[in-house]
N, C-alpha and C positions, 0 to 999 in steps of 0.2 A: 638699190642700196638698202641694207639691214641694219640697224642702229640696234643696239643694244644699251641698257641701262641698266646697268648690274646696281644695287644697292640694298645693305644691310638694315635689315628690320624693316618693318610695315609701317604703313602711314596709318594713322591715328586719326589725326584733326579733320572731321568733315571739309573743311575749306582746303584742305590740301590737297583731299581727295577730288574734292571737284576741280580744281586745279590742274591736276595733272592730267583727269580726265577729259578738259576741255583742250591742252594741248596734242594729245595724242590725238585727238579727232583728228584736230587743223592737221597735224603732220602726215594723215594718215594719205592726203593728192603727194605729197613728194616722197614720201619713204617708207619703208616697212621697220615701224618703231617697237621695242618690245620692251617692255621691263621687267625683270628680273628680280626678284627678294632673295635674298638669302637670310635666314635666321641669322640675329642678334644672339651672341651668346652671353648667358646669365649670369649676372657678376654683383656680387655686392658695391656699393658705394664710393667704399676707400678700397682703393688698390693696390698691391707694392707695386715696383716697377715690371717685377718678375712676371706678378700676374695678369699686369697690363699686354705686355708683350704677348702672352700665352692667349688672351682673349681675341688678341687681334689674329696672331697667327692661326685659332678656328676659323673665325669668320674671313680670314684668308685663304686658307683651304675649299673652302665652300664660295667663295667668290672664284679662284680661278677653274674651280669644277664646273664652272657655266661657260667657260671662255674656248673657244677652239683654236688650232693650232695657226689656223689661216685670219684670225682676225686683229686687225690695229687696234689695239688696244691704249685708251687715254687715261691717266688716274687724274681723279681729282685731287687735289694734296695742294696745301696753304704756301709750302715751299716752291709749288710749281711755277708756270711761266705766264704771268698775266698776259691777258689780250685785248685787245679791243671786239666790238663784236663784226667787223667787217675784218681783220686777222681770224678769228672763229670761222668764221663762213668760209674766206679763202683755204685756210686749212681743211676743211672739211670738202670745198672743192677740185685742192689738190689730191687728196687723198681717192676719191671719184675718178679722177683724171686718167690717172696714173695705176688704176684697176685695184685699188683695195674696196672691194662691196662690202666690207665686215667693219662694221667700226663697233666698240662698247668704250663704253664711258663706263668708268668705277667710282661709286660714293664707298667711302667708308663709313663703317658707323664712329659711335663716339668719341673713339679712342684714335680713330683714324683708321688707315691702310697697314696691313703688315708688309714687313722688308721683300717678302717673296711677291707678293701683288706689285710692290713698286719697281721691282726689279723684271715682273713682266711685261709692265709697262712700254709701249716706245714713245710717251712722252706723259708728260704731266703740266697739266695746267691748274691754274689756280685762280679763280674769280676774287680774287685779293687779298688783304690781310685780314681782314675784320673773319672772327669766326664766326661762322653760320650753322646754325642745328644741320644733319643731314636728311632729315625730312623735308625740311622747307626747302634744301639744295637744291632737289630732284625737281621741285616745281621751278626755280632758280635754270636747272640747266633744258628744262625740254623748252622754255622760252626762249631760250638760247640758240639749240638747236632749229627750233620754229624760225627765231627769227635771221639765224642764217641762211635760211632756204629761202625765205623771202629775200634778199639782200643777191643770193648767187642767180636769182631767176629777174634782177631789175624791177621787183615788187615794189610799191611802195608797204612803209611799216613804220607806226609812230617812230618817232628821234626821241 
């Protein structure tokens, strides 16, 4: 299995960094995990609408340039499908099942996903309503990840 974690912009926060890099160890006995940056593009402050769209659709461009033709591709996006994390794992264990090896997850950066990314999508899920920076998501979803693999292999892993 090849996991992919596409997300816009670099992580910043020393605690994030270690973070992230402490799950990808753990993940590293069940999966082949990778993450992916794509530049943030530079934008002042206030934005009209117009130029919102326009920022997103860069950093959309550049996100699905990482994607291949043969991979399941999940967006993250607030409108998506909440799960529990034993629906997470099973989905990720159907998806194994059933011969997709390619999975990517997509963060957006701050503005979100552009329409072209979510419309590459074949699903979108959503870690809930409450907005989350997407720095800290990426540490948010390889926990996720992590702890689905524990969960489809009968691990145990704190509740």
């Amino acid at each position: 299995m090849r996991i992919q974690i596409i997300c816009v912009g670099k992580l910043k926060e020393k605690y994030l960094v270690q973070g992230t890099a402490e799950y990808l160890k753990r993940l590293g006995s069940y999966a082949k995990v990778i993450v992916e940056e794509v530049p943030d593009e530079k934008a002042p402050e206030v934005l009209s609408e117009a130029e919102m769209v326009q920022v997103k659709e860069r950093e959309g461009e550049r996100i699905l340039g990482k994607i291949s033709a043969d991979t399941h591709v999940v967006a993250l996006a607030i409108d998506g499908k909440e799960k529990s994390s034993e629906q997470f794992a099973a989905g990720i264990d159907g998806l194994m099942t059933y011969g997709k090896s390619k999975i990517a997850f997509v963060i957006g950066g701050s503005l979100g996903l552009s329409d072209a990314v979510l419309a590459r999508a074949d699903e979108k899920i959503s870690f809930g309503r409450m907005t989350l920076p997407h720095q800290l998501m990426r540490l948010v979803l390889l926990e996720q990840v992590y702890r689905a693999f524990r969960i489809m292999r009968g691990e145990p892993y704190h509740k």
